[in-house]
C-alpha positions as CSV (number, residue, x, y, z in Angstrom):
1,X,0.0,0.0,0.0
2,X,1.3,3.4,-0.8
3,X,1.8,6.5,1.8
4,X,0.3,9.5,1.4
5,X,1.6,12.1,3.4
6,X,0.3,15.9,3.3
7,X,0.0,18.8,5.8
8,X,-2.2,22.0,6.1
9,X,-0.1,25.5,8.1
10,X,-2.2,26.1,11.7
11,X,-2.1,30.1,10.3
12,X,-5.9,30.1,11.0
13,X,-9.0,28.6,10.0
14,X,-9.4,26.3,6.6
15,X,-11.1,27.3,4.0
16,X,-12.6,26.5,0.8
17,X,-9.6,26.8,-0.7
18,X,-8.0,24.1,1.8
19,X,-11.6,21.5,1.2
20,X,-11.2,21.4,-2.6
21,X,-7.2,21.7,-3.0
22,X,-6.3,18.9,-0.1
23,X,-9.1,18.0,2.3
24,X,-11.4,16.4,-0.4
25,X,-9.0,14.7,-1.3
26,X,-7.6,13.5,2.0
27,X,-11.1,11.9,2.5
28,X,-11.1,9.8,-0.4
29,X,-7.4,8.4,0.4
30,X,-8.1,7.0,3.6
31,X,-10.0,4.1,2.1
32,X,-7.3,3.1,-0.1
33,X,-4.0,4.5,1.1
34,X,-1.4,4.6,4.6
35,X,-2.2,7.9,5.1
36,X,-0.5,11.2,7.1
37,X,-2.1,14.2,7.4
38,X,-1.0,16.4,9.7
39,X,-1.0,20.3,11.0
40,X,2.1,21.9,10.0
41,X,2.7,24.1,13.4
42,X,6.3,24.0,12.7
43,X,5.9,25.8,9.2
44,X,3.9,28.6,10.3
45,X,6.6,29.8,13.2
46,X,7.8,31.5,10.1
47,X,5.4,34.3,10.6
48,X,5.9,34.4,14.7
49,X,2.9,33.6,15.8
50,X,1.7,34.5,19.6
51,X,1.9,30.6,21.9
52,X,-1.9,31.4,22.0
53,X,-2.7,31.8,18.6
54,X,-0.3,28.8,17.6
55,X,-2.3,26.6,20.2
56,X,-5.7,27.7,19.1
57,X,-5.1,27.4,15.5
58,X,-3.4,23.8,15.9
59,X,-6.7,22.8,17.7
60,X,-8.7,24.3,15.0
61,X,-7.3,22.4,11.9
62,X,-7.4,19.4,14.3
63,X,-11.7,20.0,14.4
64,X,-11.7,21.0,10.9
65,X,-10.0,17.7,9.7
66,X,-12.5,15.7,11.5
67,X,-15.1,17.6,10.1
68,X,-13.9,17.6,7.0
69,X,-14.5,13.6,7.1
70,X,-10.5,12.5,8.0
71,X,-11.6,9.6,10.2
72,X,-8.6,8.9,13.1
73,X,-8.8,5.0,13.2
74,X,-8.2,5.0,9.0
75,X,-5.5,7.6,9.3
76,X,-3.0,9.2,10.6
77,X,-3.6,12.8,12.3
78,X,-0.8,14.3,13.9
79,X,0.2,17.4,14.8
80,X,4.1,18.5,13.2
81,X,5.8,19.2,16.4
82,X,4.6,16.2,18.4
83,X,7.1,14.7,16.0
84,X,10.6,15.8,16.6
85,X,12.3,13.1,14.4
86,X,11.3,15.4,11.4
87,X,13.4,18.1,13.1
88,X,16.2,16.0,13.3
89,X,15.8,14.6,9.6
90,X,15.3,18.8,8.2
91,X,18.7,18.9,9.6
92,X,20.5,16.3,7.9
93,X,18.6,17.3,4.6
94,X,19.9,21.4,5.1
95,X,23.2,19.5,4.5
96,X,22.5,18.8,1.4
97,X,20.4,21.4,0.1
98,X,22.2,24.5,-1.5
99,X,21.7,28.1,-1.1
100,X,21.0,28.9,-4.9
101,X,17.8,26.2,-5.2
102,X,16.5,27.6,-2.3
103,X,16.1,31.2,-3.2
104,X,15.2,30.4,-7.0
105,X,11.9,28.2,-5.1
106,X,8.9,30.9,-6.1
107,X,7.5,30.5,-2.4
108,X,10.6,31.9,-1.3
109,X,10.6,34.8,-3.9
110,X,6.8,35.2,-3.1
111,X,6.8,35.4,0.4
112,X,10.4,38.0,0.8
113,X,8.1,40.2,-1.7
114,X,5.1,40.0,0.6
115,X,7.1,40.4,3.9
116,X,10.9,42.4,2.8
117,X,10.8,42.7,6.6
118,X,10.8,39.0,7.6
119,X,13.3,37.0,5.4
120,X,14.2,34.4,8.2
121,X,16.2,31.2,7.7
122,X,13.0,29.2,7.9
123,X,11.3,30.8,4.8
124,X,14.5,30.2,2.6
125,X,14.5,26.4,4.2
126,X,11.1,26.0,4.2
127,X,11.2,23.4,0.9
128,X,13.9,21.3,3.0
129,X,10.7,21.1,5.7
130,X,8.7,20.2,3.4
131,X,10.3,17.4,1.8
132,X,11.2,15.9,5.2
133,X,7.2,15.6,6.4
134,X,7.3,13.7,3.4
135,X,10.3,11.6,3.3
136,X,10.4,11.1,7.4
137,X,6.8,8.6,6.0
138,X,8.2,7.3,2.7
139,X,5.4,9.1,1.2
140,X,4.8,8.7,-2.7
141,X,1.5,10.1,-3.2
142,X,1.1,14.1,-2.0
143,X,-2.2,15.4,-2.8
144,X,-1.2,19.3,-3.2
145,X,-2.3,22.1,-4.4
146,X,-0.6,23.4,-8.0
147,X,1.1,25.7,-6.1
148,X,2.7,23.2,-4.7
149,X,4.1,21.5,-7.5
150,X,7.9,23.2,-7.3
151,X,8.3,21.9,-3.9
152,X,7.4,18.1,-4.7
153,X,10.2,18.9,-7.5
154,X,12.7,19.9,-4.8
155,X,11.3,17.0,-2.5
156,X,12.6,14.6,-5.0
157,X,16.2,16.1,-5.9
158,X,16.8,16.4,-1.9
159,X,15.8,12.6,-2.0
160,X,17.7,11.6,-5.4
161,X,20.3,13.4,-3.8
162,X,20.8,12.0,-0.6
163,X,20.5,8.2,-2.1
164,X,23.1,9.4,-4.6
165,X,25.9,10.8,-1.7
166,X,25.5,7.6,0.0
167,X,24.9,4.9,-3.0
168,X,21.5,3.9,-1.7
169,X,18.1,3.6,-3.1
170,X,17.1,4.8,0.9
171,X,14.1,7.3,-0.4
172,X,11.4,7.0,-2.7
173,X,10.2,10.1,-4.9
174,X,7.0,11.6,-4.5
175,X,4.5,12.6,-7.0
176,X,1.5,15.4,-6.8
177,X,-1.8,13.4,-6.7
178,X,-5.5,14.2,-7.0
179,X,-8.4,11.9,-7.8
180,X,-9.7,14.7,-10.9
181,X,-7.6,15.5,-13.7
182,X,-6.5,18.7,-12.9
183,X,-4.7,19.9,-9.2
184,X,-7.7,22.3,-8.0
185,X,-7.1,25.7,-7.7
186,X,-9.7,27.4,-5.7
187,X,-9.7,31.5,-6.6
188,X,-10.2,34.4,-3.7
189,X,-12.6,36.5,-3.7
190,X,-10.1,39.7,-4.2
191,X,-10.0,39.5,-7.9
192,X,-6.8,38.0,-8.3
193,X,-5.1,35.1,-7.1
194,X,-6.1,32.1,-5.7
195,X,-7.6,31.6,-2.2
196,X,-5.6,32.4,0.6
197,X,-5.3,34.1,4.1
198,X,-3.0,35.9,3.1
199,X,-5.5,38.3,1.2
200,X,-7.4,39.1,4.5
201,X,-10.7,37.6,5.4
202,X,-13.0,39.1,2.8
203,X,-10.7,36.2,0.4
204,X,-11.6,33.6,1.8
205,X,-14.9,31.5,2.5
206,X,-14.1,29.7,5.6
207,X,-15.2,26.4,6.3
208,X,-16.8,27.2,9.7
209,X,-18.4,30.4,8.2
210,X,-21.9,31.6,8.7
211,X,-24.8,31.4,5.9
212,X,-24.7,35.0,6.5
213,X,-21.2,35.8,6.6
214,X,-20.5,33.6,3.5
215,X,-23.6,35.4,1.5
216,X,-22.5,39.0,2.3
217,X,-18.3,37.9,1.2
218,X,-19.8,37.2,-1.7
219,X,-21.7,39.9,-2.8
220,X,-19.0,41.8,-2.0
221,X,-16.6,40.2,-4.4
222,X,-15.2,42.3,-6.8
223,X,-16.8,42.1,-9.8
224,X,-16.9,44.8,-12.6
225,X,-19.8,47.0,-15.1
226,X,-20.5,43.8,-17.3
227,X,-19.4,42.6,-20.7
228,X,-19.9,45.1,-23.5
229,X,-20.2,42.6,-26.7
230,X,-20.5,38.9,-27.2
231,X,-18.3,36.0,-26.4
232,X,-16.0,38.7,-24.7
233,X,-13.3,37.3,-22.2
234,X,-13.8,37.2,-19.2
235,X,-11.5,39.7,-16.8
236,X,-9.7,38.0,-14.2
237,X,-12.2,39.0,-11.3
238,X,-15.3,37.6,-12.9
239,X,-13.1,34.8,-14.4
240,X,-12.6,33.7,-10.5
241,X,-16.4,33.8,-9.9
242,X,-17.1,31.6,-12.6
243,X,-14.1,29.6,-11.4
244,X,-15.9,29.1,-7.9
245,X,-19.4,28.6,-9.7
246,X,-17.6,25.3,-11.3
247,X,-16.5,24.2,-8.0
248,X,-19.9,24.6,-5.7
249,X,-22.4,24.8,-8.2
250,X,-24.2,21.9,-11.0
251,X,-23.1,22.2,-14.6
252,X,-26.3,23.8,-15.8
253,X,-26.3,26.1,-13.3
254,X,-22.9,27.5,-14.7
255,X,-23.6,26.8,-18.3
256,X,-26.9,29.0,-17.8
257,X,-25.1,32.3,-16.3
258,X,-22.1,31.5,-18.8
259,X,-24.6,32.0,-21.7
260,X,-25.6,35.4,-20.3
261,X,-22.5,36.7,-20.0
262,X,-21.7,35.4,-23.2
263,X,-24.9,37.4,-24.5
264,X,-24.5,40.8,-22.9
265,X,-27.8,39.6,-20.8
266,X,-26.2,38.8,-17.0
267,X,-26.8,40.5,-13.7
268,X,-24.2,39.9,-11.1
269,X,-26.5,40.6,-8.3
270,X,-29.0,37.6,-9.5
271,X,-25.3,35.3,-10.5
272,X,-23.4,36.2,-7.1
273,X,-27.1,35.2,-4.8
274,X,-26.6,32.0,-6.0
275,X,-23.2,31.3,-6.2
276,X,-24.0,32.3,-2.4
277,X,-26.5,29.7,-2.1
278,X,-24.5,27.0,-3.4
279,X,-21.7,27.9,-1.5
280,X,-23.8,27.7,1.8
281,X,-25.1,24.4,0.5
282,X,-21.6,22.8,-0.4
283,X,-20.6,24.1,2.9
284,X,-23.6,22.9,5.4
285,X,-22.2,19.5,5.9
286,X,-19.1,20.3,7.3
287,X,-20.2,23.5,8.9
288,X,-22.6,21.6,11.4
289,X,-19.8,19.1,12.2
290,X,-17.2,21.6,13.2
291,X,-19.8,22.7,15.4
292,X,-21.1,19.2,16.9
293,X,-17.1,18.5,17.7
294,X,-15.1,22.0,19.0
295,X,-16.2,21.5,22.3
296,X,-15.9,17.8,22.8
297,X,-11.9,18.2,24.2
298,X,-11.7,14.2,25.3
299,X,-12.0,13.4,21.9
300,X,-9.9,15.9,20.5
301,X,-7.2,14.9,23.0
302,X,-7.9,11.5,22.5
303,X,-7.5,12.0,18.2
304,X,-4.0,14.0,19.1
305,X,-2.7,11.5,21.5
306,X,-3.3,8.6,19.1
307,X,-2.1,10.5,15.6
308,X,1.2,11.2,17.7
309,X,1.7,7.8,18.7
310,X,1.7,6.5,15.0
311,X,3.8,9.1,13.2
312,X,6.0,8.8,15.8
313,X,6.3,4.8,15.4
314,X,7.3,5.5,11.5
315,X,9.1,8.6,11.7
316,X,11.6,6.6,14.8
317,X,12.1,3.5,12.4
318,X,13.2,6.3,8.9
319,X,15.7,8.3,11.6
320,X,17.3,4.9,13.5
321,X,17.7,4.0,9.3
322,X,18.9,7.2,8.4
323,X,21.7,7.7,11.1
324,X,23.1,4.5,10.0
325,X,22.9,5.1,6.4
326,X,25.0,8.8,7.1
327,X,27.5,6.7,9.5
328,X,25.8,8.4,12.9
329,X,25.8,5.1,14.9
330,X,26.5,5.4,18.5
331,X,29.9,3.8,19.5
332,X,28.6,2.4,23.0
């Protein structure tokens, strides 16, 4: 059976983004896969988070998994930290990563743009992280977002190239994976761009967000005067509408406001209510289990305390084979 192994940064609450690119995804798996999913606390002390905030937003991708339909017993949830043998295995790997990859990686480019102010260590390393939540599992299968695609790229090469210093076939590569053809991209509700926190809350549709807060985010999306003759492209902002139309709504509904744009003949006021309504439909399910488990703390413990257990069992054997492999046995 092949590993999956994939993460999601506890910078805050999931959103739809997160559901369509990963969590969907993450769902299916479990039935046929050894899967690892886990909350990638480590990853976001790149943006020095208060202890509180860290804490709380661990515990709230924990609930959100669960809701999301990751069941514990099929899988393995874990939270990053609880595993320190990753730690230990980003070390060795920063050995053998080199300063020019790392700052051509567009993340890295992306983020020192974003943030001049904050170019840490852990930002330029951040792929080397990466690849070891995936090689610490021997993971194959790493259902990403497309954004993600240059890291599973530098995943393998830090692989390739640690089997090639010490003439082994020690790690296996690991390839994006997604039961639909295409890696979903899920667009924000900015314009421009794709989903993300980043962008500031009136982005994103979160998961655990209200039928009223998700309908007023999206009358508020940007949108623009209309199309002015026929078959006219679509700008980028009413591209991304349409873009989360495809995702929450059914074919026909699409193909129906798609004609009247095409036409001259749509009103974004009657096309946003019900992307709206679809959105607060594809949402409900999940929505109304995040709320029937947040306060049940035994069984969040309980899920924790199990997950930890299990990536710690796989994640002991890969070091204990690793420190032999680089010639790090102990001499007593």
């Amino acid at each position: 059976m092949e590993t999956v192994v994939s993460g999601i940064r506890s910078t805050g609450k999931l959103h739809l983004g997160n559901y369509y690119g990963a969590l969907g995804n993450f769902v299916k798996m479990q039935n046929e896969y050894n899967c690892f999913f886990f909350i990638a606390d480590l990853h976001s002390l790149t943006t020095h988070p208060t202890p509180q905030d860290l804490q709380a937003t661990v515990r709230n991708v924990v609930v959100e998994y669960l809701a999301a339909g990751i069941d514990p017993e099929k899988s393995t949830i874990y939270i990053q930290s609880d595993v320190p043998e990753v730690a230990e295995l980003y070390l060795y790997m920063n050995m053998n990563a080199y300063m020019g990859e790392l700052e051509r990686s567009t993340s890295f480019k992306d983020k020192i743009r974003a943030n001049p102010n904050n170019v840490n260590a852990g930002l330029l390393t951040y792929p080397v992280l990466m690849a070891c939540d995936i090689l610490i599992h021997h993971g194959t299968k790493v259902p990403v977002g497309k954004d993600q695609e240059q890291h599973l790229e530098m995943t393998r090469t830090f692989g390739n190239r640690f089997n090639h210093l010490y003439q082994t076939e020690y790690f296996k590569e690991a390839f994006a994976f997604s039961y639909s053809d295409k890696l979903v991209k899920v667009p924000g509700l900015s314009g421009q761009g794709k989903m993300g926190k980043s962008n500031g809350e009136a982005d994103c549709i979160y998961l655990s967000d209200s039928p009223e807060v998700i309908r007023k985010k999206i009358m508020r999306a940007v949108s623009d005067s209309g199309p002015t003759e026929p078959n006219q492209a679509k700008p980028e902002s009413i591209q991304n509408l349409f873009d989360l139309m495809k995702v929450v709504s059914a074919p026909d509904t699409l193909a129906h406001f798609d004609d009247l744009y095409n036409n001259c003949a749509i009103r974004y006021g009657d096309f946003k209510k019900q992307l709206a309504e679809d959105m607060v439909n594809a949402t409900e399910p999940v929505r109304s289990r995040i709320e029937a488990i947040k306060n049940d703390d035994q069984y969040i413990q309980k899920v924790i305390k199990l997950g930890a257990e299990k990536a710690q069992a796989s994640a002991q054997k890969t070091i204990k084979e690793v420190r032999e492999i680089i010639g790090l046995k102990k001499l007593y």
